[in-house]
LOGUSE-714238 format. One record per residue (C-alpha): x, y, z; residue in three letters. Coordinates in steps of 0.05 Angstrom, whole numbers. Layout:
+--------+--------+--------+-----+
!     c1 !     c2 !     c3 !   r !
+--------+--------+--------+-----+
!      X !      Y !      Z ! Ala !
...
+--------+--------+--------+-----+
//
This chain:
+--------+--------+--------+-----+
!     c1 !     c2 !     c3 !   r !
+--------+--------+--------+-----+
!    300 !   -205 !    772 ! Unk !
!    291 !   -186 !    694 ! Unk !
!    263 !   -239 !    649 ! Unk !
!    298 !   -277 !    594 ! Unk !
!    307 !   -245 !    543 ! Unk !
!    268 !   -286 !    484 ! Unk !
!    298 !   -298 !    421 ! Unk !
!    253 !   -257 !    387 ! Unk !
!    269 !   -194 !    419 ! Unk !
!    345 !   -213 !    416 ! Unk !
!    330 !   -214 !    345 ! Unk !
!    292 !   -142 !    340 ! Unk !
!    351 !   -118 !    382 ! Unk !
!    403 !   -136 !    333 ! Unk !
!    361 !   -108 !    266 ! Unk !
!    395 !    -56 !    250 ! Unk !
!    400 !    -64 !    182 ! Unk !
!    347 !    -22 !    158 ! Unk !
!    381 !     15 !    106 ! Unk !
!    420 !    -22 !     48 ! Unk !
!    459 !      0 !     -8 ! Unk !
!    469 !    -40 !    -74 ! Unk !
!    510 !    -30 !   -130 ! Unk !
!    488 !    -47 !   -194 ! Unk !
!    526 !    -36 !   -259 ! Unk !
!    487 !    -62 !   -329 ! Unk !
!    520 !   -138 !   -320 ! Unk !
!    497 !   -202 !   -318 ! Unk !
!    517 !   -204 !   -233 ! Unk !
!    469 !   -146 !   -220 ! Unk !
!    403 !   -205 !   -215 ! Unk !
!    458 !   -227 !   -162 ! Unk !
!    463 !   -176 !   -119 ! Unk !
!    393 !   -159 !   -119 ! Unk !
!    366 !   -230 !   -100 ! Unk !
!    410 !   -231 !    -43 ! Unk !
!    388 !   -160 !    -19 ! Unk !
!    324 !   -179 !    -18 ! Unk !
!    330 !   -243 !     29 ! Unk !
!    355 !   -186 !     71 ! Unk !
!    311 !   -145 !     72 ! Unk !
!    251 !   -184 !     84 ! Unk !
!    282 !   -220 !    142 ! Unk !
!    292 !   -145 !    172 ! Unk !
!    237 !    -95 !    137 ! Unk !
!    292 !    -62 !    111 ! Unk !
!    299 !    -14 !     52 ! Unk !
!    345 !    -17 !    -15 ! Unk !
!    370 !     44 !    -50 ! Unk !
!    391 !      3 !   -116 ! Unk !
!    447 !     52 !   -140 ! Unk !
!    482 !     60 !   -207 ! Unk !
!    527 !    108 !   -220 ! Unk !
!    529 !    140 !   -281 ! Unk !
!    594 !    161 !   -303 ! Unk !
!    609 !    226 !   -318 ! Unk !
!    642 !    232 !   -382 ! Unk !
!    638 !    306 !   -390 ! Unk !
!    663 !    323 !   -322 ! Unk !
!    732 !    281 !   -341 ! Unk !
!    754 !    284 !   -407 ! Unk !
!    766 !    348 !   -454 ! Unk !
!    725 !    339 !   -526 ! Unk !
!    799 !    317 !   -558 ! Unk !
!    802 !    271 !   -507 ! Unk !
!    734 !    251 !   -518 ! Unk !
!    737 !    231 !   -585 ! Unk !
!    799 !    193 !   -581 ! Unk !
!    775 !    152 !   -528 ! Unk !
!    721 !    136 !   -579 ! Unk !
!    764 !    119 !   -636 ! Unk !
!    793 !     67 !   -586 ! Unk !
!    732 !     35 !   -565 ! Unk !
!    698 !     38 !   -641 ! Unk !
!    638 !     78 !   -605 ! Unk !
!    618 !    135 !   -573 ! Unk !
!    632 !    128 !   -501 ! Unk !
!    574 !    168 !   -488 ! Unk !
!    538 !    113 !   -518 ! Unk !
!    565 !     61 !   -483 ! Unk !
!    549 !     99 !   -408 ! Unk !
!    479 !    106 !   -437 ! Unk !
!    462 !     33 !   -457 ! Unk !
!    505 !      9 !   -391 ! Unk !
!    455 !     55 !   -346 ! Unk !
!    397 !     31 !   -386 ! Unk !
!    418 !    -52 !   -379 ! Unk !
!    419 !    -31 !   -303 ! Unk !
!    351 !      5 !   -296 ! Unk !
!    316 !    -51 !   -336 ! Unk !
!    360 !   -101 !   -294 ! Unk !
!    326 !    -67 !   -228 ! Unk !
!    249 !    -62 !   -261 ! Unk !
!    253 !   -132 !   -274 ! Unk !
!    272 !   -147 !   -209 ! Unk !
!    223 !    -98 !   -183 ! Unk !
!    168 !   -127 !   -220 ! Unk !
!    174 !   -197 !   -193 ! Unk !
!    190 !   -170 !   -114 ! Unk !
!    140 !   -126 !   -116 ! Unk !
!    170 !    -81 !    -50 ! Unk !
!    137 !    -15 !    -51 ! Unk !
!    176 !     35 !    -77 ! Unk !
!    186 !     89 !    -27 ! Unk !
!    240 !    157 !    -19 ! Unk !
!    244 !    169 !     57 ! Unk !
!    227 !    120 !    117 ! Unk !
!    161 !    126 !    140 ! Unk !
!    114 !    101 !    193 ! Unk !
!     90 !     48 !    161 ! Unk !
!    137 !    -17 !    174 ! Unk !
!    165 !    -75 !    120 ! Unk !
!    211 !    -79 !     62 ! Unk !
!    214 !    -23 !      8 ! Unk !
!    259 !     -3 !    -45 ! Unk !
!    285 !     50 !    -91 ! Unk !
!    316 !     63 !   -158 ! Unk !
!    380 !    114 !   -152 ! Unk !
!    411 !    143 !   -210 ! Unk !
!    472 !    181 !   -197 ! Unk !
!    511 !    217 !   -245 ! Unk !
!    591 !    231 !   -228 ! Unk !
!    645 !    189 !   -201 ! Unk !
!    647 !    116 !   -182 ! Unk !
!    684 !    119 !   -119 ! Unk !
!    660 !    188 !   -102 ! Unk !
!    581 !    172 !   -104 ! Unk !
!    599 !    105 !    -72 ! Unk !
!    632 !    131 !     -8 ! Unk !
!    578 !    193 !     -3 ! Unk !
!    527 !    144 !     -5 ! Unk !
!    550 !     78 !     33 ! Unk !
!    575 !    120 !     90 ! Unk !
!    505 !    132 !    109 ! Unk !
!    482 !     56 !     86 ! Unk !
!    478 !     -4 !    145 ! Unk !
!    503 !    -48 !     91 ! Unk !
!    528 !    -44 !     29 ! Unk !
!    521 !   -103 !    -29 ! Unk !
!    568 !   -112 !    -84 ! Unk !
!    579 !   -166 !   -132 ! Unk !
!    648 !   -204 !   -127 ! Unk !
!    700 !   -186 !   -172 ! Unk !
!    718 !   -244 !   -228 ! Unk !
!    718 !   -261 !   -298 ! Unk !
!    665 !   -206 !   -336 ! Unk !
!    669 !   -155 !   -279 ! Unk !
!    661 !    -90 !   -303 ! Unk !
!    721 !    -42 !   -273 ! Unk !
!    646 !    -15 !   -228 ! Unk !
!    654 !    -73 !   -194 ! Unk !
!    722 !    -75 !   -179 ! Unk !
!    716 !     -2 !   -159 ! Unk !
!    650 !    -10 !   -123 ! Unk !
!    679 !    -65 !    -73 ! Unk !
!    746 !    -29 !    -64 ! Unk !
!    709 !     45 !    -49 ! Unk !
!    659 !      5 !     -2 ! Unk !
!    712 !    -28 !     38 ! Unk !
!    767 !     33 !     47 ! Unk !
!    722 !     88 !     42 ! Unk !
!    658 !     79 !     87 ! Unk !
!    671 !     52 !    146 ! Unk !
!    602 !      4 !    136 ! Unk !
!    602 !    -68 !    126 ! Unk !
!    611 !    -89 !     58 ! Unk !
!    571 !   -157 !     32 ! Unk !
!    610 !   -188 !    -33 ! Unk !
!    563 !   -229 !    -75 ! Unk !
!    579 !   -288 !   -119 ! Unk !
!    542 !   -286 !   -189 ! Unk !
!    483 !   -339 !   -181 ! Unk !
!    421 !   -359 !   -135 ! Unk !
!    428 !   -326 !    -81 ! Unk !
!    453 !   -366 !    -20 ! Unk !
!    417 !   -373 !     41 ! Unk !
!    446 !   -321 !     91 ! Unk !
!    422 !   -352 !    163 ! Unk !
!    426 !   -429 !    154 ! Unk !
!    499 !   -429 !    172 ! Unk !
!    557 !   -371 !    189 ! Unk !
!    636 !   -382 !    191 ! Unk !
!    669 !   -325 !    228 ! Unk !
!    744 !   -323 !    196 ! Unk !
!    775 !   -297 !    270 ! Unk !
!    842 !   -283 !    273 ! Unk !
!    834 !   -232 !    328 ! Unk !
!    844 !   -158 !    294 ! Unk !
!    816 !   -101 !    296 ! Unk !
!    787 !   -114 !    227 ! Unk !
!    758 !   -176 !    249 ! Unk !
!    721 !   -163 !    308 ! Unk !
!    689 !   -104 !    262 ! Unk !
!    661 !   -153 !    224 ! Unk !
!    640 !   -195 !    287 ! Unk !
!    602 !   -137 !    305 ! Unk !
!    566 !   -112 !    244 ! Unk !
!    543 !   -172 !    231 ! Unk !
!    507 !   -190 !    297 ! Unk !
!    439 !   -191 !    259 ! Unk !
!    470 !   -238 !    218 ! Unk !
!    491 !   -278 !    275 ! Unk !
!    432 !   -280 !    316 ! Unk !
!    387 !   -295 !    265 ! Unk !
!    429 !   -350 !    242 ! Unk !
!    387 !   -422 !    240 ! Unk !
!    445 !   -463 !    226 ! Unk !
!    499 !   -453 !    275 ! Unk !
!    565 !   -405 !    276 ! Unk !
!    621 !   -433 !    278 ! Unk !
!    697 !   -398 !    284 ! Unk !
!    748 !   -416 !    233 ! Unk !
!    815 !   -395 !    266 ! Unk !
!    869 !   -367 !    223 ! Unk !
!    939 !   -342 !    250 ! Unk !
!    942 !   -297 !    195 ! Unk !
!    947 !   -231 !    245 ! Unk !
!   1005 !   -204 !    284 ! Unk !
!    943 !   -209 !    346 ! Unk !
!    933 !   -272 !    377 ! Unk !
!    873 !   -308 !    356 ! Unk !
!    833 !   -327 !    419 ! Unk !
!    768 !   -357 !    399 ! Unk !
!    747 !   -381 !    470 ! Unk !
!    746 !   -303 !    489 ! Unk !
!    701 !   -288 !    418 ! Unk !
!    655 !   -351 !    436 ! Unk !
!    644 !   -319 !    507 ! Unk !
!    635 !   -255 !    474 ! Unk !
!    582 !   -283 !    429 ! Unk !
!    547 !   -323 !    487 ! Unk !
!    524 !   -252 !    521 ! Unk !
!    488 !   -243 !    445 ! Unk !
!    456 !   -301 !    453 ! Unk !
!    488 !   -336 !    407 ! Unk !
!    527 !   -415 !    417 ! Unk !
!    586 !   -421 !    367 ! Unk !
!    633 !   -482 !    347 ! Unk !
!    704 !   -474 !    339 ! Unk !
!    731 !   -511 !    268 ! Unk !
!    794 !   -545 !    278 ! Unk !
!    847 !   -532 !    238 ! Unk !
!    922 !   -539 !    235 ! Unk !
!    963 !   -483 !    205 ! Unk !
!    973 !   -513 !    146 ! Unk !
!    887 !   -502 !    127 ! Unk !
!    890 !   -428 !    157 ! Unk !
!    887 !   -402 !     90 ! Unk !
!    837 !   -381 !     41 ! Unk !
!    845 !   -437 !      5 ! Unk !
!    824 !   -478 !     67 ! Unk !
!    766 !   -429 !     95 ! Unk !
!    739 !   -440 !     32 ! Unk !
!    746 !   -504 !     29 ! Unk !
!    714 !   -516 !    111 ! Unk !
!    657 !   -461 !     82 ! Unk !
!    638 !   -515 !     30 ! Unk !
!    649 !   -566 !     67 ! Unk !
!    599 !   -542 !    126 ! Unk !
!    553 !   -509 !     72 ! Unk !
!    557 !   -449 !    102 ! Unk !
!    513 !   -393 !     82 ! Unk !
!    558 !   -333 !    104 ! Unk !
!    629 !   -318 !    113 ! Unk !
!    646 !   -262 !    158 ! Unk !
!    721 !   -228 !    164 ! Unk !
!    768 !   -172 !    170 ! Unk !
!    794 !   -150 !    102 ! Unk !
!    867 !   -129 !     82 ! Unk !
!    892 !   -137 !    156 ! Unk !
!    955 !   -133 !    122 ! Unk !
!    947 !    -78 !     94 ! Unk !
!    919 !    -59 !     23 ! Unk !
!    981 !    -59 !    -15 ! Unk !
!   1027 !   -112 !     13 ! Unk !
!    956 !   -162 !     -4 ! Unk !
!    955 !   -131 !    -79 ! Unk !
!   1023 !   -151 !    -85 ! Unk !
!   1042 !   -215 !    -51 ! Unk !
!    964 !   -245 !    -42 ! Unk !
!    937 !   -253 !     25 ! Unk !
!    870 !   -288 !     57 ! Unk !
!    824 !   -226 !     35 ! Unk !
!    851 !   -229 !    -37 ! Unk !
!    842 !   -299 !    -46 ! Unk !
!    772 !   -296 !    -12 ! Unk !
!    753 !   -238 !    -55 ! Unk !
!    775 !   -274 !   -116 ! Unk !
!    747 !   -357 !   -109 ! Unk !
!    690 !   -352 !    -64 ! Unk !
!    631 !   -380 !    -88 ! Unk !
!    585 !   -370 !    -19 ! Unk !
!    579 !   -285 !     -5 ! Unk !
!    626 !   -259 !     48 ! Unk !
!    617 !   -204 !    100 ! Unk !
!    679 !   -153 !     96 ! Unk !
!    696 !    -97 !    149 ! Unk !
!    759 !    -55 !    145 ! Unk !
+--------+--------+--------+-----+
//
């Protein structure tokens, strides 16, 4: 008969995040997004490629172009991509200087957290995909009030164009990942993508999970079958009660706060993408008020 597994090496079996992405672009939520990768990282010796892409203005726009585009903005928008890529490296060497992870280019033999500065000159959306497709997790900051259109494009490239597990970060401290998870299951496909990337999450967790039921899918949502799936992880969730009326985002939200939870993990735009942007949904409203980050999969 094999041994227990211990938790420890249920944990080391589940750390797969070993390579994360973040998107930084010259604003005040970049401190944001860094803090937060970092709590990751040194809870799974992972490394951070801290990316900013620098757009290409030359590779767009013809010089006529170019120079109206300049009378509009009362500057050079040369000069503006310039001191935005310079507010984001000093953003990340401040950062740096404080962390203190070595600062390494390829994984190497020796083990623990590292990162990396990545400057990338071209399209947004273009460098994002490239780049988070071969990323276990990318970190973006959550669109709001002051998000630069990076942001908005960074989170929307991330989600529909990588296939990887996107972490949305509120501007402020950063929150505390693995004292308690909320699972937003409404049984689709999108859903139990999230379930699954973010197993590491789960299994780390300190706190509890517990399963916030929404019927907000054309699948049924069965959380007795996700709880047994979770068991054979390892890992004991609670189902939140909740009448249809509070199967919203307005009242996942509201249970997150309410259970000061850490994480939120769900399926984004199971609705689709455009029928969301037009009549609101769960992942809009999420993506808009939460103040706690949230673990998308698409």
């Amino acid at each position: 008969m094999e041994p227990a597994a211990s938790n420890d090496a249920l944990r080391s079996r589940h750390s797969a995040i070993k390579h994360i992405l973040v998107c930084v672009d010259g604003t005040d939520r970049d401190r944001s997004v860094l803090d937060q990768a970092l709590q990751i990282a040194l809870r799974f010796d992972s490394h951070i490629d801290v990316l900013h892409v620098r757009f290409d203005v030359h590779g767009t726009t013809s010089d006529r172009h170019e120079r109206q585009i300049d009378r509009l903005l009362d500057k050079p928008v040369e000069h503006i991509v310039a001191e935005t890529a310079a507010r984001a490296r000093r953003h990340f060497e401040e950062w740096h200087a404080q962390c203190k992870l070595p600062l390494r280019d390829r994984g190497t033999a020796v083990q623990g957290p590292s990162s990396l500065w990545r400057e990338i000159t071209g399209y947004e959306d273009v460098v994002i995909a490239r780049l988070g497709r071969v990323s276990d997790l990318i970190v973006v900051a959550r669109k709001g009030a002051g998000s630069s259109a990076f942001s908005a494009m960074a989170l929307e490239t991330a989600l529909f164009e990588t296939g990887r597990p996107v972490l949305m970060v509120p501007v402020g401290a950063p929150a505390n990942l693995f004292h308690r998870v909320l699972i937003a299951w409404n049984g689709s496909r999108e859903a139990a993508r999230a379930v699954g990337f973010a197993l590491p999450f789960l299994t780390a967790c300190e706190g509890g999970v517990e399963i916030f039921a929404s019927p907000e899918s054309k699948h049924p949502a069965d959380t007795e079958e996700l709880l047994r799936y979770l068991s054979w992880h390892g890992i004991v969730g609670d189902r939140i009660a909740s009448d249809d009326s509070h199967a919203t985002g307005t009242g996942l939200l509201a249970q997150a706060s309410a259970h000061q939870t850490g994480l939120i993990v769900m399926g984004a735009y199971t609705h689709g993408h455009y029928r969301q942007f037009l009549f609101g949904g769960m992942t809009r409203h999420v993506m808009e008020h939460a103040a706690i980050p949230v673990l998308f999969a698409h």
